[in-house]
OpenMM code with the backbone's topology and positions (N, CA, C; nanometers):
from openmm import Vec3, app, unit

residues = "UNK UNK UNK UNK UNK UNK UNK UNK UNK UNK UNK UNK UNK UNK UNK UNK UNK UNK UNK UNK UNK UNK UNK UNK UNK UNK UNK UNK UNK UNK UNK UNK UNK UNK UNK UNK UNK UNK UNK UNK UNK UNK UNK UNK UNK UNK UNK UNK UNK UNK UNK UNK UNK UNK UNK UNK UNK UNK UNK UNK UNK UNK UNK UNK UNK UNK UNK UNK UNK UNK UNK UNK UNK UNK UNK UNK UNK UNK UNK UNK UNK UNK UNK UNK UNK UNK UNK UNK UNK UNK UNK UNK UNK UNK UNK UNK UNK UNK UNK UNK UNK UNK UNK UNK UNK UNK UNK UNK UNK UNK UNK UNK UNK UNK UNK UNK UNK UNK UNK UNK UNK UNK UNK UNK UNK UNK UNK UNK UNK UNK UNK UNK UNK UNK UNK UNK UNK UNK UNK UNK UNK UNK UNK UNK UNK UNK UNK UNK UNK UNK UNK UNK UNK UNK UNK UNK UNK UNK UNK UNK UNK UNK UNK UNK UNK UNK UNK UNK UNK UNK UNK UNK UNK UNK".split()
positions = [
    Vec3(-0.4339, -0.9380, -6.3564),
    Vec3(-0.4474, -0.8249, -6.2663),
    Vec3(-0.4094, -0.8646, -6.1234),
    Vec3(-0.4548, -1.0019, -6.0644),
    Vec3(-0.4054, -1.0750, -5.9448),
    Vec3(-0.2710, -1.0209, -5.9706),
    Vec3(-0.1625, -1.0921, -6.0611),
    Vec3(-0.0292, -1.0773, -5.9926),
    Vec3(0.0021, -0.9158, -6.0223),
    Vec3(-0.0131, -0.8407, -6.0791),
    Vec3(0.0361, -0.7242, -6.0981),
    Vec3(0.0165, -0.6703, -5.9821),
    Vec3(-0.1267, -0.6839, -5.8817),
    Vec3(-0.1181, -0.6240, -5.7501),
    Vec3(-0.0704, -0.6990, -5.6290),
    Vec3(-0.0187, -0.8104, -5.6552),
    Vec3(0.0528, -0.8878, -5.5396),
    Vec3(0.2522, -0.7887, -5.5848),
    Vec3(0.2743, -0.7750, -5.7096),
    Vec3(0.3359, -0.7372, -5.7245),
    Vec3(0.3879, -0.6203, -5.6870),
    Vec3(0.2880, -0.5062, -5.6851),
    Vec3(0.2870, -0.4223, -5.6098),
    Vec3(0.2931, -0.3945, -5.4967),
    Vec3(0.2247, -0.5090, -5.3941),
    Vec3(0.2196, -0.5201, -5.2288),
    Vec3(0.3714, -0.5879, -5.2453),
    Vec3(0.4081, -0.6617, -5.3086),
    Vec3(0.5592, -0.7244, -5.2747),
    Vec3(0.6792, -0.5673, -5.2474),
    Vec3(0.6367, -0.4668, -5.3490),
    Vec3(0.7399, -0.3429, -5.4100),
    Vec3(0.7307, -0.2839, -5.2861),
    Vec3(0.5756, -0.2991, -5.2190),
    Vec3(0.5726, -0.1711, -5.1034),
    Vec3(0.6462, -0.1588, -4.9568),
    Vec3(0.7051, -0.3115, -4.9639),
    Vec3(0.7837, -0.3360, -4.8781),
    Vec3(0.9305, -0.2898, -4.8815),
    Vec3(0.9826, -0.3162, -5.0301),
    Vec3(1.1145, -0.2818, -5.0793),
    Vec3(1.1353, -0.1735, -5.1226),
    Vec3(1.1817, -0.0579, -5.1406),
    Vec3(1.2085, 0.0184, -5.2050),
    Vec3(1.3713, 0.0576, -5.1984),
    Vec3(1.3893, 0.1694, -5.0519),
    Vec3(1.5434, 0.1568, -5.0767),
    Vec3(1.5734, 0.1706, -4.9104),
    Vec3(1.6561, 0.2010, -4.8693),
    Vec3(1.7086, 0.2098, -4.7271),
    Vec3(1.7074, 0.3486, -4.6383),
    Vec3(1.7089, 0.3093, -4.5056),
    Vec3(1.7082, 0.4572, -4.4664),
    Vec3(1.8696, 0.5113, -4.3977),
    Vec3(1.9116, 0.6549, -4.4281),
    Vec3(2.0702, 0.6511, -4.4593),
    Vec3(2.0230, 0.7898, -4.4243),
    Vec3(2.1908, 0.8029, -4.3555),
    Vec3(2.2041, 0.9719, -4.3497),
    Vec3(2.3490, 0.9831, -4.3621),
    Vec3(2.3895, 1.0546, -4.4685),
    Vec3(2.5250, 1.0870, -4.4594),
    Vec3(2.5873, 1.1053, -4.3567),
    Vec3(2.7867, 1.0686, -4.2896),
    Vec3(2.7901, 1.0847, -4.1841),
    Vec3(2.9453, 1.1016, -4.2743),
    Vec3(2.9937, 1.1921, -4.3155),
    Vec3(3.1031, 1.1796, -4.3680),
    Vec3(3.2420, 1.1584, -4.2736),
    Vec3(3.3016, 1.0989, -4.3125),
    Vec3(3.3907, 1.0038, -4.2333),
    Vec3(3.5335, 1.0352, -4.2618),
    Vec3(3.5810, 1.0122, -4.3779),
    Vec3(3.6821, 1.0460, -4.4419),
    Vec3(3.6969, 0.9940, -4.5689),
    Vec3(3.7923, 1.0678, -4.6556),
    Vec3(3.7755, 1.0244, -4.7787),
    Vec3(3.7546, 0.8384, -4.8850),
    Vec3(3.8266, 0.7650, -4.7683),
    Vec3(3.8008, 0.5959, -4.7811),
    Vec3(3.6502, 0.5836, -4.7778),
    Vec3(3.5963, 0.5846, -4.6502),
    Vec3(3.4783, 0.5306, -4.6269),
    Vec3(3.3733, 0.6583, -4.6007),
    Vec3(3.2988, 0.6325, -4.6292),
    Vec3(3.1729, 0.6998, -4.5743),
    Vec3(3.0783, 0.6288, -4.4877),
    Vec3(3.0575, 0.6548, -4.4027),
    Vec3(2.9361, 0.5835, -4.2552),
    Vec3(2.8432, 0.6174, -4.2574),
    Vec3(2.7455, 0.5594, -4.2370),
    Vec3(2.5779, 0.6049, -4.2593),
    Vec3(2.5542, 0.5754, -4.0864),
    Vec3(2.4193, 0.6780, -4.0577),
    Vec3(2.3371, 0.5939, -3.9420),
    Vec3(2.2336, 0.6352, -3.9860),
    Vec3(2.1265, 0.5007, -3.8973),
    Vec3(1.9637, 0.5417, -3.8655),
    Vec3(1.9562, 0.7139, -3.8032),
    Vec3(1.8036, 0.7113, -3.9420),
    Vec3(1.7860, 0.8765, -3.8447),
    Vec3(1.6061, 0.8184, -3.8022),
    Vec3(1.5748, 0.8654, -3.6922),
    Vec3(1.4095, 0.8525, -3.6741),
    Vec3(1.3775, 0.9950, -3.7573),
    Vec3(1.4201, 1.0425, -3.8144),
    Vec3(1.3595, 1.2057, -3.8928),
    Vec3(1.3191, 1.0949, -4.0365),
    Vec3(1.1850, 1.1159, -4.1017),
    Vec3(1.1599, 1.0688, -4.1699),
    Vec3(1.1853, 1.1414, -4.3029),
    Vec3(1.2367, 1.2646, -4.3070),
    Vec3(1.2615, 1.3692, -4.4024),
    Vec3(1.4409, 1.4044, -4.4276),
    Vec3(1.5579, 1.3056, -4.3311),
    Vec3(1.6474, 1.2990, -4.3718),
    Vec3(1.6786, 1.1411, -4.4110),
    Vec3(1.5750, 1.0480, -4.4630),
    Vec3(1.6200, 0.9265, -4.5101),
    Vec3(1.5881, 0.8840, -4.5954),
    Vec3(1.6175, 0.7632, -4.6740),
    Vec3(1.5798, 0.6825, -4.7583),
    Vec3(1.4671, 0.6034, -4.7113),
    Vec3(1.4083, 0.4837, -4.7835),
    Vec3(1.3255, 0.3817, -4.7273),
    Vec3(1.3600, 0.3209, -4.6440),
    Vec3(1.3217, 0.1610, -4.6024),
    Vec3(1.2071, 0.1255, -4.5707),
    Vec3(1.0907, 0.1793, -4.5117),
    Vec3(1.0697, 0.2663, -4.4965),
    Vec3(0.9951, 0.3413, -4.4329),
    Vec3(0.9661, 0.2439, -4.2716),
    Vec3(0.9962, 0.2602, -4.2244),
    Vec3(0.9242, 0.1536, -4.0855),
    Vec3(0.8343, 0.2670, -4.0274),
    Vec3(0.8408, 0.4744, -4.0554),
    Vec3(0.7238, 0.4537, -4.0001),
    Vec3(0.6566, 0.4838, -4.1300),
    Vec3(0.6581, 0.4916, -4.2297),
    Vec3(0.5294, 0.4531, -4.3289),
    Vec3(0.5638, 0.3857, -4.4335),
    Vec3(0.5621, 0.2254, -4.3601),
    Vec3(0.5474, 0.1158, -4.4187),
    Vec3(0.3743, 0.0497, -4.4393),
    Vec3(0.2887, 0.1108, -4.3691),
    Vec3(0.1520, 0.1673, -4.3852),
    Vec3(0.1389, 0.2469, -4.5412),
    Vec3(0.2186, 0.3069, -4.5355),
    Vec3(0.1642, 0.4016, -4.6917),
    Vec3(0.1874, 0.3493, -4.7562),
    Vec3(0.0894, 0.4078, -4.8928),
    Vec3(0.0400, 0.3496, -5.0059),
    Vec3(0.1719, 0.3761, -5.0863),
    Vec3(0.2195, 0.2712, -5.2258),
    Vec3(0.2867, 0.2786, -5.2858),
    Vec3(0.2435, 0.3214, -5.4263),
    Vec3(0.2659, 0.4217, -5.5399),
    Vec3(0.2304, 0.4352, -5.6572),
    Vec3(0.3941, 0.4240, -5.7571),
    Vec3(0.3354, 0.3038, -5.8546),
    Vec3(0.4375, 0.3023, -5.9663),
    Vec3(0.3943, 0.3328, -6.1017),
    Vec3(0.4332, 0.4297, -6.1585),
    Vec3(0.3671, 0.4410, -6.3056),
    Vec3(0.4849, 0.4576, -6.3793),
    Vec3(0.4619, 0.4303, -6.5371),
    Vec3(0.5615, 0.3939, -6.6499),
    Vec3(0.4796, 0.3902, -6.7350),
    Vec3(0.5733, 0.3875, -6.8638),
    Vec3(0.4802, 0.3944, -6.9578),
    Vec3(0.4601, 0.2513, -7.0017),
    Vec3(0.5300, 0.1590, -6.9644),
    Vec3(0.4372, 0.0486, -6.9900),
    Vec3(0.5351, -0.0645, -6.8718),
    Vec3(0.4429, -0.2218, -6.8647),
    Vec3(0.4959, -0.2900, -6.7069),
    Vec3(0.4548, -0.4169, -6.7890),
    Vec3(0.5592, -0.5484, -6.7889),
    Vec3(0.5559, -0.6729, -6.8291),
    Vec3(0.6289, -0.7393, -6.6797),
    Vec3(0.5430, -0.8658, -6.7277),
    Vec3(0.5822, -0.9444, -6.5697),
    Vec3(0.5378, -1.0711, -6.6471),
    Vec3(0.7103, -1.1796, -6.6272),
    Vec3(0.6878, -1.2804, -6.6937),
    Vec3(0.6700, -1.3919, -6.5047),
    Vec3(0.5594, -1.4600, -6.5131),
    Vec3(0.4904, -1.4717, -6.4080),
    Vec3(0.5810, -1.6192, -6.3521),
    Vec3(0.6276, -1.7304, -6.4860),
    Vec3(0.7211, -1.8438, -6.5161),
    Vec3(0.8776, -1.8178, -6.4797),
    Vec3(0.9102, -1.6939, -6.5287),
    Vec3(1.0590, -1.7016, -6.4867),
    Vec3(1.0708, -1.5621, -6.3584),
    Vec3(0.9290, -1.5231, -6.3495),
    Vec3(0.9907, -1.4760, -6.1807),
    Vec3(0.9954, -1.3203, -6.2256),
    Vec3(0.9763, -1.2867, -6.3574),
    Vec3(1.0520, -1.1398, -6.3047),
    Vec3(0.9887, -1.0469, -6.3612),
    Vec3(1.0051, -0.8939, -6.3307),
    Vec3(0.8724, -0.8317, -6.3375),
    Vec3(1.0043, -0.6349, -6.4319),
    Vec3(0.9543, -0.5940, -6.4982),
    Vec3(1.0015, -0.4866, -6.5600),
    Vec3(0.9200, -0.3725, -6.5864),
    Vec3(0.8956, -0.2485, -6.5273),
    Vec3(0.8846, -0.1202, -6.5606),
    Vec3(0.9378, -0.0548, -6.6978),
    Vec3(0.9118, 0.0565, -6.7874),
    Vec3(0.9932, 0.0611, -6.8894),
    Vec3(0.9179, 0.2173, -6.9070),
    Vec3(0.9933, 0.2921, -6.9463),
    Vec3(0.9810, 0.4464, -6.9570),
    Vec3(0.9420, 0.4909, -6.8477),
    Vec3(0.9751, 0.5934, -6.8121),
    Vec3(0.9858, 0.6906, -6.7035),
    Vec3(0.8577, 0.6671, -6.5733),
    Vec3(0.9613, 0.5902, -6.5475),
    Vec3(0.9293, 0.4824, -6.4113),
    Vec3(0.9558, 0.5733, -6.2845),
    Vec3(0.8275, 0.6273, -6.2325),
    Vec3(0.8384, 0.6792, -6.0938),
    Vec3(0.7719, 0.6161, -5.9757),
    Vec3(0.8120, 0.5931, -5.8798),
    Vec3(0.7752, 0.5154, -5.7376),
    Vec3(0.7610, 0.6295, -5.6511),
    Vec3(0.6462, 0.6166, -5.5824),
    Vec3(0.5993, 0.7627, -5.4926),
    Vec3(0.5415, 0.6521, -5.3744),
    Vec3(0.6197, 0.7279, -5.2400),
    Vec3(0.5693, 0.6256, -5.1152),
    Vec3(0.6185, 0.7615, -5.0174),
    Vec3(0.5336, 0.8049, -4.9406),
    Vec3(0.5050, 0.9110, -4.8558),
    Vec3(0.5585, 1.0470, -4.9541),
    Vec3(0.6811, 1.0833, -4.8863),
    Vec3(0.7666, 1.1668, -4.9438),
    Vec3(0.9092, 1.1379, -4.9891),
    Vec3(0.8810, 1.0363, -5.0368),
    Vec3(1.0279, 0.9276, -5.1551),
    Vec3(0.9846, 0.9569, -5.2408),
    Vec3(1.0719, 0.9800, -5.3447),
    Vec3(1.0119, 0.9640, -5.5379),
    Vec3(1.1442, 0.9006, -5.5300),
    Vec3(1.1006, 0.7800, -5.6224),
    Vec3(1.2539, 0.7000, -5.7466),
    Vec3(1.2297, 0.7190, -5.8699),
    Vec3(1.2483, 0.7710, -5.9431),
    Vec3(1.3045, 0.7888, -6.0844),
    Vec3(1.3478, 0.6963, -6.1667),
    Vec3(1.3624, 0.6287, -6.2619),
    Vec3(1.4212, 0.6222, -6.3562),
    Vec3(1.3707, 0.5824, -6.4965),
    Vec3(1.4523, 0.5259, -6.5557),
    Vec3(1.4150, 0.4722, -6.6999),
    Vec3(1.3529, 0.3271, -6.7178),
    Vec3(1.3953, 0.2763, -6.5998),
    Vec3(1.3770, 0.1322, -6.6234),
    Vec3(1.3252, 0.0894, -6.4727),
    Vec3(1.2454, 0.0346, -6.4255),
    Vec3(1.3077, -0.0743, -6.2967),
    Vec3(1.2525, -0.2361, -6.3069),
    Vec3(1.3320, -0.3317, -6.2726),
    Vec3(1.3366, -0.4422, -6.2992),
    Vec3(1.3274, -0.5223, -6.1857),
    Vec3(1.3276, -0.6696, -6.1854),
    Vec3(1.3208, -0.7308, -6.0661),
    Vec3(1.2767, -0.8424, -6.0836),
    Vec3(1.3176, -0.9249, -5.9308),
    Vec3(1.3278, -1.1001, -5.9283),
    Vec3(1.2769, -1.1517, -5.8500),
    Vec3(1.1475, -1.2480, -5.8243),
    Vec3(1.0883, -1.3033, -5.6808),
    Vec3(1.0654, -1.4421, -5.7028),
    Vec3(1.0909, -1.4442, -5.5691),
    Vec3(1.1278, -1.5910, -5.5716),
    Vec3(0.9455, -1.6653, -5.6042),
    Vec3(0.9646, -1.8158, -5.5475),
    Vec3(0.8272, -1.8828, -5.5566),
    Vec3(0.7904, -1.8789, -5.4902),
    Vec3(0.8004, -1.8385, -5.3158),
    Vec3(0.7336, -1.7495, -5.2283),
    Vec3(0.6988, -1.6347, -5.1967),
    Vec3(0.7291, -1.5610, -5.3423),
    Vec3(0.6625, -1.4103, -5.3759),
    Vec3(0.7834, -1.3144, -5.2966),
    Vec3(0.8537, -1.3322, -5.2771),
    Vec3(0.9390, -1.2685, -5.1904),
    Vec3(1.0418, -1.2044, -5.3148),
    Vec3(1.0803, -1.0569, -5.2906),
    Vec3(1.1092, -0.9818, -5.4070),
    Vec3(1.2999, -1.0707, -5.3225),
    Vec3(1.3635, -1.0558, -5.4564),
    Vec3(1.5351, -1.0887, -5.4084),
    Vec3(1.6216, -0.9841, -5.4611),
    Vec3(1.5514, -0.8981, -5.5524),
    Vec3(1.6575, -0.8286, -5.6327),
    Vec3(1.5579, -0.7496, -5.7251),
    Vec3(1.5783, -0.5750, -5.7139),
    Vec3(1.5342, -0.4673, -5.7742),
    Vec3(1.6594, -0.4054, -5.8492),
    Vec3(1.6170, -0.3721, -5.9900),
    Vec3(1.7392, -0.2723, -6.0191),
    Vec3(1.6271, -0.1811, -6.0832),
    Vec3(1.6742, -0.0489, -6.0724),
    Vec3(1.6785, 0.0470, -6.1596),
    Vec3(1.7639, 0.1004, -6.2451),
    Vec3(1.7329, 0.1443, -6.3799),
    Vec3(1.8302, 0.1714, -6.4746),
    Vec3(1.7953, 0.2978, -6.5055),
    Vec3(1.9575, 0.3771, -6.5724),
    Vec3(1.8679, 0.4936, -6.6599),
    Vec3(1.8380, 0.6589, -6.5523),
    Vec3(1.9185, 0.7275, -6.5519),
    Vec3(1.8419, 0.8328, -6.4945),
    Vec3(1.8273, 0.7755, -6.3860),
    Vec3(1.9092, 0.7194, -6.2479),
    Vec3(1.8279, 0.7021, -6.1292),
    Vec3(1.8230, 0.7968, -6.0700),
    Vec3(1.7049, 0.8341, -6.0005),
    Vec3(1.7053, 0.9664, -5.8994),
    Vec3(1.6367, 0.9499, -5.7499),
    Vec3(1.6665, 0.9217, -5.6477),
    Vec3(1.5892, 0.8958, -5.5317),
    Vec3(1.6043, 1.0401, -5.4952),
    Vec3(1.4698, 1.0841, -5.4128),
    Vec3(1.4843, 1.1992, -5.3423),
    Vec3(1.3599, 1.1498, -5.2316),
    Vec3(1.4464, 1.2020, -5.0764),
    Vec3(1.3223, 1.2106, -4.9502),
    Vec3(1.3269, 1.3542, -4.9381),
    Vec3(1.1865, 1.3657, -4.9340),
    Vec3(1.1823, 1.5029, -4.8513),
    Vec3(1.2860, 1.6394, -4.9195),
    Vec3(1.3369, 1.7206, -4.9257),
    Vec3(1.3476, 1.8387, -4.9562),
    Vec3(1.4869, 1.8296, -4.9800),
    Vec3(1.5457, 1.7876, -4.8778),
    Vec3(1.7144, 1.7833, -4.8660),
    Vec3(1.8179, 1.6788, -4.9140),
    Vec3(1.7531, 1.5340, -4.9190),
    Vec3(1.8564, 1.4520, -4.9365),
    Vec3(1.8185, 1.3952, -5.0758),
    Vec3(1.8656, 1.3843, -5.1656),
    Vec3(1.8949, 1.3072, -5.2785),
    Vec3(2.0020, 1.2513, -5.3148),
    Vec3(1.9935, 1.0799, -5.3952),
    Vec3(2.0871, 1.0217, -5.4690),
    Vec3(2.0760, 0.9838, -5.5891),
    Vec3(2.1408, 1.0195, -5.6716),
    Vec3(2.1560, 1.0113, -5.7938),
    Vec3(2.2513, 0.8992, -5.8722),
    Vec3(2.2310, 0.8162, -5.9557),
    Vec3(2.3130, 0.7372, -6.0467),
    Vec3(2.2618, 0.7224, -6.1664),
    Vec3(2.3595, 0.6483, -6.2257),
    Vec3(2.3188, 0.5719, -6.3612),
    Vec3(2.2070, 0.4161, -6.3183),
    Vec3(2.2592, 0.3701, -6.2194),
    Vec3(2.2566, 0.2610, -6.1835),
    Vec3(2.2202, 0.2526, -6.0607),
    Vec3(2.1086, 0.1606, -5.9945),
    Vec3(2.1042, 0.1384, -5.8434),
    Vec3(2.0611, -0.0317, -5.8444),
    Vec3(2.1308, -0.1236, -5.7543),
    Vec3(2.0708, -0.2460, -5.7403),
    Vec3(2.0978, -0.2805, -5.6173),
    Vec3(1.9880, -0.3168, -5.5702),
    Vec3(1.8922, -0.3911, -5.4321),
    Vec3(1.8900, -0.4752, -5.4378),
    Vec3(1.9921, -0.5589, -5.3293),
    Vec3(2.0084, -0.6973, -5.2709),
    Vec3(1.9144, -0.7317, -5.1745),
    Vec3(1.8323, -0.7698, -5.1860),
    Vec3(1.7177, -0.7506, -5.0979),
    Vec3(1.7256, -0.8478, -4.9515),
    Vec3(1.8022, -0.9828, -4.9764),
    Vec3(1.8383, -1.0849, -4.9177),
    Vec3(1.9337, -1.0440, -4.7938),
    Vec3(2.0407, -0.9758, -4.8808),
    Vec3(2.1494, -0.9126, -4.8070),
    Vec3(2.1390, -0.7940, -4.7587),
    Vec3(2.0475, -0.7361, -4.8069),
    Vec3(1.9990, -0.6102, -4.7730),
    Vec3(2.1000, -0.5030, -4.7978),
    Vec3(2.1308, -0.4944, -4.8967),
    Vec3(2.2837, -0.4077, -4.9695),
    Vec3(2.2273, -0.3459, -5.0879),
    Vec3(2.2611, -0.2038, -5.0773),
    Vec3(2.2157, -0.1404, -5.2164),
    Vec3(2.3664, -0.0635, -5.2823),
    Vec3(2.3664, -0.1245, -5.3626),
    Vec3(2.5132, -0.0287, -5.4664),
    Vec3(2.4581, 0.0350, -5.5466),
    Vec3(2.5071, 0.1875, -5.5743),
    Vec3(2.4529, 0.3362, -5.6171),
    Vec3(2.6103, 0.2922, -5.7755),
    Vec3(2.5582, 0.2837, -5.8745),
    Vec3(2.6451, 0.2880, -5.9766),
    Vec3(2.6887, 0.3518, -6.0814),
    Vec3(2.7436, 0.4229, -6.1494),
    Vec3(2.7744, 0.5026, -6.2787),
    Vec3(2.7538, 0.6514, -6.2060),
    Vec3(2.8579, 0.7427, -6.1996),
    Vec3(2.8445, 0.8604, -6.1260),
    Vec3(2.7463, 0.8728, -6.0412),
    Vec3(2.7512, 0.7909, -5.9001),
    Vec3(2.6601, 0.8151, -5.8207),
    Vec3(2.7205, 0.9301, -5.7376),
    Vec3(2.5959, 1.0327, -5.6921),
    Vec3(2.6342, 1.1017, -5.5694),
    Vec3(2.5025, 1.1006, -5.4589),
    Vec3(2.6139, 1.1564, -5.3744),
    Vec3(2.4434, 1.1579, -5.2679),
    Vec3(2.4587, 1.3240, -5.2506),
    Vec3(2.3456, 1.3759, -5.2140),
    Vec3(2.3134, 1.5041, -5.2067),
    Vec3(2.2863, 1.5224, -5.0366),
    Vec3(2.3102, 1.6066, -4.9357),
    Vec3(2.2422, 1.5996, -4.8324),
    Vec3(2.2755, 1.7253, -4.7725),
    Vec3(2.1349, 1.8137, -4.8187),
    Vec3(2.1497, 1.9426, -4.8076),
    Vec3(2.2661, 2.0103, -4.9217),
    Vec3(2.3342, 2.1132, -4.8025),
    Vec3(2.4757, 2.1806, -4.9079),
    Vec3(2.5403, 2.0342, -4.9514),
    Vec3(2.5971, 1.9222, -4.8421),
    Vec3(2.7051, 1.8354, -4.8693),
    Vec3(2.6788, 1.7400, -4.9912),
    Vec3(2.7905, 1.6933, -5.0329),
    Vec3(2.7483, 1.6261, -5.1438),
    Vec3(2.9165, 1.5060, -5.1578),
    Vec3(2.8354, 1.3845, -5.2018),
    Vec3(2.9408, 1.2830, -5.2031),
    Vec3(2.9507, 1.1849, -5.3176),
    Vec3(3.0784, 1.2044, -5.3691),
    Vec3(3.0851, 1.1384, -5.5262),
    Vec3(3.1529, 1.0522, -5.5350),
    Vec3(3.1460, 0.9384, -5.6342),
    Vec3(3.2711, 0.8388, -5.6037),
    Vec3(3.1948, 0.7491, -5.7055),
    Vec3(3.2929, 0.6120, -5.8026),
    Vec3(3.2935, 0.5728, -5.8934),
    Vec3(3.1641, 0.4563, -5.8561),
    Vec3(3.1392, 0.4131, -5.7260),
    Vec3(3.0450, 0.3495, -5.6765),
    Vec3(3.0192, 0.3387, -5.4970),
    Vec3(2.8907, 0.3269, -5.4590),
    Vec3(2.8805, 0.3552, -5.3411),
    Vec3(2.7997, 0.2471, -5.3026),
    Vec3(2.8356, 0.1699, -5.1542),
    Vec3(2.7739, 0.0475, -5.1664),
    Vec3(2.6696, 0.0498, -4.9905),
    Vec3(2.5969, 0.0853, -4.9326),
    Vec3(2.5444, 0.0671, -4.8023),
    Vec3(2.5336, -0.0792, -4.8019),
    Vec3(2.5732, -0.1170, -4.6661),
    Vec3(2.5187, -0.2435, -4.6130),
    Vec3(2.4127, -0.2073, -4.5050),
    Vec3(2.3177, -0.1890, -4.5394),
    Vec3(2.2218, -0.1298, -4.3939),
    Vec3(2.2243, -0.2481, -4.3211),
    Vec3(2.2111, -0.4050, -4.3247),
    Vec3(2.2081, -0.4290, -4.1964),
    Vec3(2.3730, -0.3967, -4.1242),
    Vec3(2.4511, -0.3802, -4.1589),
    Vec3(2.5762, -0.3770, -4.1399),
    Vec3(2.5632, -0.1306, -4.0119),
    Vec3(2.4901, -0.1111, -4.0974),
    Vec3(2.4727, 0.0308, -4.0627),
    Vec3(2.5971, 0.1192, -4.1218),
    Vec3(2.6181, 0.0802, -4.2485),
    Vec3(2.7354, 0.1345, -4.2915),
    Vec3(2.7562, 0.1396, -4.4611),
    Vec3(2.8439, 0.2508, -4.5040),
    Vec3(2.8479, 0.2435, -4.6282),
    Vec3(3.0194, 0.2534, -4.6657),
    Vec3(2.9883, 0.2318, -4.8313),
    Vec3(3.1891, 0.2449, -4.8610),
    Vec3(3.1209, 0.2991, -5.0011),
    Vec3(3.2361, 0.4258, -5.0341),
    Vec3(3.2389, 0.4715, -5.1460),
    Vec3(3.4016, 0.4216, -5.2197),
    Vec3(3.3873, 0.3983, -5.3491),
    Vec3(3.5039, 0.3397, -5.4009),
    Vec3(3.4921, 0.3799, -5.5410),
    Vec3(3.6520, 0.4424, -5.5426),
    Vec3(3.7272, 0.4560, -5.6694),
    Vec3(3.6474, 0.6356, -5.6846),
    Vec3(3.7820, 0.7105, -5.7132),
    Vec3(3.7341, 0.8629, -5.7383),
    Vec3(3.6327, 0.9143, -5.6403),
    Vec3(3.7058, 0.9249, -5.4997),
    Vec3(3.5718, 0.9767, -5.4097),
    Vec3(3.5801, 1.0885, -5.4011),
    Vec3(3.4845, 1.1756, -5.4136),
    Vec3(3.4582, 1.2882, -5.3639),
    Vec3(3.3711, 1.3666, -5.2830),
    Vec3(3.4269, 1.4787, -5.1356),
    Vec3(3.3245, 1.5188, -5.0998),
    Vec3(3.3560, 1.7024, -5.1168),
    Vec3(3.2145, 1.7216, -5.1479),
    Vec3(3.2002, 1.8601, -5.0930),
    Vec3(3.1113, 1.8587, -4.9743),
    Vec3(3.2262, 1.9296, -4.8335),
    Vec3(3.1121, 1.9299, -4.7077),
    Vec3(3.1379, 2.0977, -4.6641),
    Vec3(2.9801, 2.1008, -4.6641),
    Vec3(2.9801, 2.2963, -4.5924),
    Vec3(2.9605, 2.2465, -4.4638),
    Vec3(2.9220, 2.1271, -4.4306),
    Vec3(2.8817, 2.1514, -4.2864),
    Vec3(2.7861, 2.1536, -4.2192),
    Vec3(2.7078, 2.1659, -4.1120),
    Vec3(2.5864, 2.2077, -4.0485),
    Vec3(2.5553, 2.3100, -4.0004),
    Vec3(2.4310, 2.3636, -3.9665),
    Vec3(2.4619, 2.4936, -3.9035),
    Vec3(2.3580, 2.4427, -3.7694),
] * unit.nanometer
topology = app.Topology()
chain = topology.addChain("A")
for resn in residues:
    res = topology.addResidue(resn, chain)
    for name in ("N", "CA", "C"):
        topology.addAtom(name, app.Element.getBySymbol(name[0]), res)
């Protein structure tokens, strides 16, 4: 029970990045910081205070080789984030320090009302601090919406690249 809740305080730190669509042109797509906590992704910096809930239908954590697995309909709830999926997985080092989250299966991030991303696939470089959105990812933000064969943010970088089959639909702002 010790590591399952160190495990948990490790997750509440990581989850996913905070991003706002900034459509750019069809090559690249650009992200920036928003302080609106209802047009972003994680870290939450301002509720990195809030509580994290993960439930599944069942959670193995081999404690020897480091790595910890979610399995059936795996949801992560931290303020107003939900993650979705089928699977989520993951790697920490021997200083408890998470290096690498994936989710499989049905990924679905949604903040708040307006922005959602969707894939087959999402994996969190935690080191590098790089998340690639994989297998028909799109991002949702509001009307706009952005598709492409894979989508990669470098948040410390403050920037993203969509690659291979990009697509946007943009209505715009009002």
């Amino acid at each position: 029970m010790k590591k399952l809740i160190l495990l948990f305080i490790l997750l509440s730190n990581y989850i996913f990045i905070p991003l706002v669509i900034n459509v750019a042109n069809a090559d690249e797509v650009k992200t920036q910081s928003s302080d609106s906590s209802k047009n972003s992704f994680a870290p939450f910096e301002k509720d990195k205070n809030a509580p994290i809930r993960i439930t599944s239908d069942s959670v193995r954590v081999d404690n020897n080789k480091r790595l910890f697995e979610y399995i059936g309909n795996v949801v992560v709830t931290r303020s107003d984030l939900i993650l979705k999926s089928n699977t989520m997985s993951g790697k920490y080092n021997e200083g408890n320090k998470l290096e690498v989250i994936i989710s499989d299966g049905n990924v679905t991030i949604k903040r708040g009302i307006d922005l959602t991303a969707k894939a087959n696939r999402a994996e969190y470089d935690v080191e590098k601090n790089i998340i690639t959105l994989i297998g028909s990812p799109e991002i949702i933000d509001k009307q706009n919406k952005l598709m492409a064969d894979k989508i990669t943010f470098y948040v410390n970088e403050n920037r993203s690249v969509a690659d291979g089959n990009v697509r946007v639909d943009f209505v715009g702002t009002k």
